[in-house]
C-alpha positions in Angstrom: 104.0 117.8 80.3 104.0 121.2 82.4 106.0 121.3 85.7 103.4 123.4 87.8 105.6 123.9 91.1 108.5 122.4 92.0 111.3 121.0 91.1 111.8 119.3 95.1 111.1 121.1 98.3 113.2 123.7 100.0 112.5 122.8 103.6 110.3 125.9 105.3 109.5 127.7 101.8 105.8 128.5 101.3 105.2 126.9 97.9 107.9 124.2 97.4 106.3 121.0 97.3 107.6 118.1 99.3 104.8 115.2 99.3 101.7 116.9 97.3 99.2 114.5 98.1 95.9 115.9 96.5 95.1 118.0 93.8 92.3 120.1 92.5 92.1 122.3 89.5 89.5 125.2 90.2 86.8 127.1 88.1 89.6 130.3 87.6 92.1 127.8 86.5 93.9 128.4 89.8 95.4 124.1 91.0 94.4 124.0 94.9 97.9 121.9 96.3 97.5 119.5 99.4 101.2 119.4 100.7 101.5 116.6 103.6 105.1 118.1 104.1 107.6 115.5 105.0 107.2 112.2 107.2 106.8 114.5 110.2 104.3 116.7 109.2 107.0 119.7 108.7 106.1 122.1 105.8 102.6 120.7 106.3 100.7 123.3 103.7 97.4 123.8 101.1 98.1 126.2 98.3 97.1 127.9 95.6 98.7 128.8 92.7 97.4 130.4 89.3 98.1 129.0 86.1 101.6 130.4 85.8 102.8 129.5 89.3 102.6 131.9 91.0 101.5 131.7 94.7 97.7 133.0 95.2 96.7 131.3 98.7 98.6 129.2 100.8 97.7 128.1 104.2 99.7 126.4 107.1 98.7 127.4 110.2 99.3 124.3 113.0 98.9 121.7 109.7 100.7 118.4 110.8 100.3 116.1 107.2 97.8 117.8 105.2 96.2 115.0 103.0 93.5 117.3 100.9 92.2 120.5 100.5 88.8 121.4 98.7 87.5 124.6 97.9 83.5 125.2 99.1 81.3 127.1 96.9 81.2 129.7 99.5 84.9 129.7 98.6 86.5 128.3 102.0 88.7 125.7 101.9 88.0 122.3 103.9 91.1 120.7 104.6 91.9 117.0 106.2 95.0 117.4 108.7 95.7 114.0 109.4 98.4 113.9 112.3 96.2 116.3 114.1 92.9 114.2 113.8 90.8 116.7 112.4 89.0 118.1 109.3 88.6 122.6 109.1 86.9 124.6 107.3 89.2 127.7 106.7 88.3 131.4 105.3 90.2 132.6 102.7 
């Protein structure tokens, strides 16, 4: 076993993991990270990390409980925000 990110959440940090919901591993080997934050939505986040950790993407903007990202072919990133009732398609 590997610990990718993590360990726990350090409330407000981009990249520390508090409820990662969904995960995708991507054609570079990058792991695309649906954060839903905690039971409020705070931290709310989708990231992107490369195979050694390191932060690559991450995107947050207005996210209340993130449940999934998924990267498009045209390489956007569709992403459920669940509190806020909608589904966007994001540009990298």
């Amino acid at each position: 076993m590997k610990n990718i990110v993590g360990p726990g959440c350090k409330r407000g940090i981009p990249g520390n993991v508090e409820m990662p919901l969904a995960v995708e591993r991507l054609p570079n080997g990058s792991t695309l990270i649906a954060d839903a934050g905690d039971e409020a939505g705070f931290g709310s986040e989708i990231i992107e990390i490369d195979c050694v950790g390191n932060i690559v993407w991450n995107y947050n903007e207005g996210l209340k409980f993130a449940h999934s990202g998924r990267r498009l072919r045209n390489g956007n990133t569709l992403i459920t925000d669940t509190t806020n009732n909608r589904l966007i398609e994001v540009t990298p």
